[in-house]
C-alpha positions as CSV (number, residue, x, y, z in Angstrom):
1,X,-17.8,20.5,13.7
2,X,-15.5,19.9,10.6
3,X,-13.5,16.6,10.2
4,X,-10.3,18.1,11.1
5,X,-11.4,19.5,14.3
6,X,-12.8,15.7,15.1
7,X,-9.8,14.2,14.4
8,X,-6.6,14.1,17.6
9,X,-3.8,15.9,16.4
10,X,-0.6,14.3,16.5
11,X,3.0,14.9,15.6
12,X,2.8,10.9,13.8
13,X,0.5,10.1,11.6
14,X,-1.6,7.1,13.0
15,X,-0.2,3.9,13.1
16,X,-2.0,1.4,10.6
17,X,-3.7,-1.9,11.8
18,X,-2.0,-5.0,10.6
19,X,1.0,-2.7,9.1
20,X,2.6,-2.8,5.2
21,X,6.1,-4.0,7.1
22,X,4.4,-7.4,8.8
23,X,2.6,-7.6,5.4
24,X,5.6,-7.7,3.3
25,X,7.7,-9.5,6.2
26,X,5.0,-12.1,5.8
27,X,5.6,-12.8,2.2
28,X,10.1,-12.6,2.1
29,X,10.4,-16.5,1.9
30,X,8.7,-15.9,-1.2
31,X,12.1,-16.0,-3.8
32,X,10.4,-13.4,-6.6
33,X,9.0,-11.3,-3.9
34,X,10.2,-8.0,-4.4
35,X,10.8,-6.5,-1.0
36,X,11.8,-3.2,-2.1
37,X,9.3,-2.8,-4.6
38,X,6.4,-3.8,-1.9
39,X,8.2,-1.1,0.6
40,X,7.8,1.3,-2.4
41,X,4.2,0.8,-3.2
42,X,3.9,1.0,1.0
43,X,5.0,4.2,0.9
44,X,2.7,5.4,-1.4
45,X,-0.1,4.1,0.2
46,X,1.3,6.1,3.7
47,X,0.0,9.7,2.4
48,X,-3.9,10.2,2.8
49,X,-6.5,13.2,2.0
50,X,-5.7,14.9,5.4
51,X,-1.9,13.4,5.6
52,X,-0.6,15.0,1.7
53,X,2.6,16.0,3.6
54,X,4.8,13.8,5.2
55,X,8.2,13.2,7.0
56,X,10.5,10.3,6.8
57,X,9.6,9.4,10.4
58,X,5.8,9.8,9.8
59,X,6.5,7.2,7.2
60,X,8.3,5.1,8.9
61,X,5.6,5.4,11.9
62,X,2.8,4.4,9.4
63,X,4.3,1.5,8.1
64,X,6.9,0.2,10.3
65,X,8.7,0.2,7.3
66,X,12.5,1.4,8.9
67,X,13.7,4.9,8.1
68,X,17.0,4.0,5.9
69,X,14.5,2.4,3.6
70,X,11.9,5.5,3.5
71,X,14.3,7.6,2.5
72,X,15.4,5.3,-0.5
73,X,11.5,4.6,-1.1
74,X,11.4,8.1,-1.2
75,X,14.6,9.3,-2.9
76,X,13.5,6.7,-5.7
77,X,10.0,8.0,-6.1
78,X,11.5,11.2,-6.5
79,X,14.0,10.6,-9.0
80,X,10.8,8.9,-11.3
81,X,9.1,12.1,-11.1
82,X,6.2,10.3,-8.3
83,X,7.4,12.7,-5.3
84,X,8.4,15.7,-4.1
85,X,9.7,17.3,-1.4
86,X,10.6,20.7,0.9
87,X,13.3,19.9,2.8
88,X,11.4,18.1,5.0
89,X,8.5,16.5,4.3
90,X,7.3,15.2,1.5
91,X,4.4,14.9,-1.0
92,X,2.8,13.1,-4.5
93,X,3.1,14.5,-7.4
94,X,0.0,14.2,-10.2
95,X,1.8,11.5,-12.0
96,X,0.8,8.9,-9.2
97,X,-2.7,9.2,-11.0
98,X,-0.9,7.2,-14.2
99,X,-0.6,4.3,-11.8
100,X,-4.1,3.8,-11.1
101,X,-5.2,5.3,-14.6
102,X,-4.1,2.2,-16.4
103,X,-6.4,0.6,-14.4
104,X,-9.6,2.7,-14.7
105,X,-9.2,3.0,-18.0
106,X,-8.9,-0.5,-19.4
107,X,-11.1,-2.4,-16.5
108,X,-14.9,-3.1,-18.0
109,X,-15.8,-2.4,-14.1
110,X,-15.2,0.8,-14.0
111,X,-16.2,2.3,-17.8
112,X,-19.1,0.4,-17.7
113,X,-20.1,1.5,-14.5
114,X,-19.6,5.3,-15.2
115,X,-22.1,6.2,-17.3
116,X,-24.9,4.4,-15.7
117,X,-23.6,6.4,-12.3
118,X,-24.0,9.7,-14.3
119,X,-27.1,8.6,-15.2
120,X,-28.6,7.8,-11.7
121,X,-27.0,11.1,-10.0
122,X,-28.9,12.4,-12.8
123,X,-32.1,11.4,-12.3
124,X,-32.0,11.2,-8.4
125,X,-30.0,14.3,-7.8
126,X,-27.7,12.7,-5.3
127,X,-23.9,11.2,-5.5
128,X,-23.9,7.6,-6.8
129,X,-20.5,5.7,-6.3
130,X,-19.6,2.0,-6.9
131,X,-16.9,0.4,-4.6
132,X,-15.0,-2.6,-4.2
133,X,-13.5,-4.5,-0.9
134,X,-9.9,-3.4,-0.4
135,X,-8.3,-5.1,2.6
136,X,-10.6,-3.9,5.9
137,X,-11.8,-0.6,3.8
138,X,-13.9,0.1,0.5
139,X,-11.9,1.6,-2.7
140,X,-13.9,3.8,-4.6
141,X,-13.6,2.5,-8.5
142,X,-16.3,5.5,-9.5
143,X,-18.4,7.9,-8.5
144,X,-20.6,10.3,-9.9
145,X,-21.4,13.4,-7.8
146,X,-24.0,16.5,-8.1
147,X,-22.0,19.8,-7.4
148,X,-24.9,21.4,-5.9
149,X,-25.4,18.1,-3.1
150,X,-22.3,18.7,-1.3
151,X,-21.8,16.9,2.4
152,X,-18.7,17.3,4.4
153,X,-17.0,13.7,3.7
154,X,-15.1,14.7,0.3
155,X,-15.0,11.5,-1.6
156,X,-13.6,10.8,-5.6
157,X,-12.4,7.9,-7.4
158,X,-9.4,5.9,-5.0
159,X,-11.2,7.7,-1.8
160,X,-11.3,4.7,0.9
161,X,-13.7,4.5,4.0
162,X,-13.8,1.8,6.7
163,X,-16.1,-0.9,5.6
164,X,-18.2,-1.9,8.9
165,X,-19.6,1.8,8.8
166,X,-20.4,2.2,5.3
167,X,-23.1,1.2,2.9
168,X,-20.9,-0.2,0.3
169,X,-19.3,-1.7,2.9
170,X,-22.0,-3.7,4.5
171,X,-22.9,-4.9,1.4
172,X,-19.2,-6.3,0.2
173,X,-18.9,-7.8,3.8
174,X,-22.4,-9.5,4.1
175,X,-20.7,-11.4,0.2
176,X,-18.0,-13.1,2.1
177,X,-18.4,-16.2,3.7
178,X,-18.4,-17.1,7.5
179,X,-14.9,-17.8,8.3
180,X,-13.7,-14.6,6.3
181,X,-16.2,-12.7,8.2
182,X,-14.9,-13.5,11.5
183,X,-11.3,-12.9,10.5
184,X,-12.2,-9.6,9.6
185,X,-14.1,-8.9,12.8
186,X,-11.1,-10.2,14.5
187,X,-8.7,-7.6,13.0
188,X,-10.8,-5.1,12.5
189,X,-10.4,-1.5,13.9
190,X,-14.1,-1.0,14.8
191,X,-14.3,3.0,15.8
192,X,-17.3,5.0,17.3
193,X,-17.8,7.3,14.5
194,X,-21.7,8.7,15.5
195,X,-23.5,7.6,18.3
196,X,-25.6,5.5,15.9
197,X,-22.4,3.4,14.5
198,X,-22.3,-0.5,14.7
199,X,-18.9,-1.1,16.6
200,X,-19.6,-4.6,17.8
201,X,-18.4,-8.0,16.3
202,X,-22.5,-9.1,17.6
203,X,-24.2,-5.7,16.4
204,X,-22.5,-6.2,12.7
205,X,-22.9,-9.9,12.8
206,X,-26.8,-9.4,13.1
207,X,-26.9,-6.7,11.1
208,X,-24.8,-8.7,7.6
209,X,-27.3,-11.3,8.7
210,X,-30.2,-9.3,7.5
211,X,-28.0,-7.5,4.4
212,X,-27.9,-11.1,3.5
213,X,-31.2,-11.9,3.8
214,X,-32.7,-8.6,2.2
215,X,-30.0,-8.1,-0.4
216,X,-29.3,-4.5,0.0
217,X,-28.9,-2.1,3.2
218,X,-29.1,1.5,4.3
219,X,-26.9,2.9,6.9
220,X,-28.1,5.9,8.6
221,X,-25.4,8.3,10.0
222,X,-23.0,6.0,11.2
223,X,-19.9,7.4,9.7
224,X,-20.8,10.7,9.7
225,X,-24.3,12.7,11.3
226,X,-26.4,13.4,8.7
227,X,-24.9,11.1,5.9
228,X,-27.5,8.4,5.0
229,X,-26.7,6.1,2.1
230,X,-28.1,2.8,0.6
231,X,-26.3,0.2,-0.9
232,X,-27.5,-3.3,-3.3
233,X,-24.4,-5.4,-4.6
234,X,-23.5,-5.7,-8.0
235,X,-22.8,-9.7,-9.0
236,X,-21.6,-11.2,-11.7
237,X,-23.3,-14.3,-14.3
238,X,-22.3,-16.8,-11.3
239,X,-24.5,-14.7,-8.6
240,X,-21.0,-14.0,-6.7
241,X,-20.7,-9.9,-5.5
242,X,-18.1,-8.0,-7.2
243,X,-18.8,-4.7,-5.8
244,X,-21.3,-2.5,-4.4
245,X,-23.3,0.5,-6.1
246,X,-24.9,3.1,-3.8
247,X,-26.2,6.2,-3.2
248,X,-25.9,8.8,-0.6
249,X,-28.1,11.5,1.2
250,X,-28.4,14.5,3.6
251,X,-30.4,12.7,6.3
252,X,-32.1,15.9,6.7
253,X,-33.4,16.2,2.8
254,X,-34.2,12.2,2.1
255,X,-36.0,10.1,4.5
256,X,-35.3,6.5,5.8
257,X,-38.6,5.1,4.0
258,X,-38.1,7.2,0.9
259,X,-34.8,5.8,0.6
260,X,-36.3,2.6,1.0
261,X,-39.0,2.8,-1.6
262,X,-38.1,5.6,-4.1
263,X,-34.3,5.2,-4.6
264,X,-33.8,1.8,-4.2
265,X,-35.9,-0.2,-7.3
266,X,-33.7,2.3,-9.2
267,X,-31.1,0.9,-7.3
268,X,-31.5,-2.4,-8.2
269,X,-32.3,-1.8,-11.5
270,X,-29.1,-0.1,-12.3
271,X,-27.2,-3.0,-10.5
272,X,-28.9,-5.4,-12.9
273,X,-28.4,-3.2,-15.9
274,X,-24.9,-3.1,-15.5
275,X,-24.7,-6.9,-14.7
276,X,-26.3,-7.7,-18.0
277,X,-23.8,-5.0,-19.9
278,X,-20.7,-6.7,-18.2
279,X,-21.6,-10.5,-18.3
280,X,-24.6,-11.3,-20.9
């Protein structure tokens, strides 16, 4: 069964949990915060890998942004080359890469991180990606894949997945403390992805407990069946996480326990590598 074929189909796009209009509705008594530039960057965020084409009212729908201001959002975004459109709905254009290129290119996280990724997809023949927390999901910062390891979940740099089910994820959660814990537990939108998926405030609470005490996790097909993946953080000179580094597997070609013992020391010692290169 594909992805598509899992996923409802609908004439709106999906509404977002805790939406970019109460966001930005949150932060108006703020007198240099720039409403229309927030409901701009909202937009944006509104199209997704298997939502490229939108409409004003799918838009609107996703954000709870009102209409009127969509279609400035959008008319705005066009005029600046970021947008484009048929008639009726609408698309990005490559030049919303620029925005996060800036970013990639100049952050030590990321260029740092890179080469050491190629290196470990390298010599373990499996995708290698490094992630940070992004609101209730994890933002891909890099990745290295093998062309000839390919699994259904089609992932690059800016890809985001839900945290609680991911590897990455478990890790960047299990780094916050107890009281942010709980407000993301709260909030969050905890799906049944697999059969095997933690989708309990008490399953993931025990689970981060034992991240926290081992220091690195492996999640076995609970975003996807067959997808395993392991996780270590990567911390900084103070011992505080900054991101996550893992790798992921065909459940069917690498085992629990090789995971476990083969991949991750290598794991761990790329995590420290790149903490040495970045803050010593």
């Amino acid at each position: 069964m594909t992805d598509d074929q899992r996923i409802p189909k609908s004439p709106m796009a999906p509404p977002i949990v805790a939406s970019p209009a109460k966001r930005i509705e949150a932060l108006t008594g703020d007198p240099n915060f720039m409403t229309s530039l927030a409901r701009g960057l909202a937009v944006i965020h509104a199209f997704q890998e298997r939502k490229r084409h939108l409409t004003i009212a799918q838009i609107s729908h996703r954000t709870e942004i009102p209409r009127a201001a969509v279609r400035r959002c959008l008319h705005t975004l066009m005029k600046l080359g970021y947008v484009t459109t048929d008639g009726r709905t609408y698309s990005l254009l490559p030049k919303v890469l620029t925005l996060g290129h800036a970013y990639l290119s100049s952050t030590p996280l990321a260029v740092t991180a890179q080469p050491i990724l190629d290196r470990l997809s390298e010599q373990l023949h499996e995708a290698c990606s490094m992630a940070t927390l992004e609101g209730d999901e994890v933002l891909y910062i890099a990745r290295s894949a093998t062309p000839q390891r390919l699994i259904s979940v089609d992932l690059s740099v800016g890809s985001r997945l839900p945290a609680y089910c991911t590897s990455m994820g478990r890790i960047l959660l299990a780094a916050l403390d107890d009281a942010a814990l709980e407000e993301y537990l709260e909030r969050a939108d905890l799906q049944v992805k697999t059969s095997r998926t933690l989708h309990t405030p008490e399953a993931l609470r025990e689970n981060i407990a034992e991240i926290r005490r081992q220091g690195w996790v492996i999640i076995d097909q609970e975003l996807e069946v067959g997808l395993r993946s392991l996780a270590v953080p990567l911390k900084d000179s103070a011992g505080q996480v900054l991101a996550a580094l893992n790798v992921g597997t065909h459940a069917g070609r690498i085992s629990h326990k090789e995971l476990e013992t083969r991949f991750l020391p290598v794991l761990l010692e790329a995590s420290h590598e790149l903490s040495t290169r970045l803050f010593h």
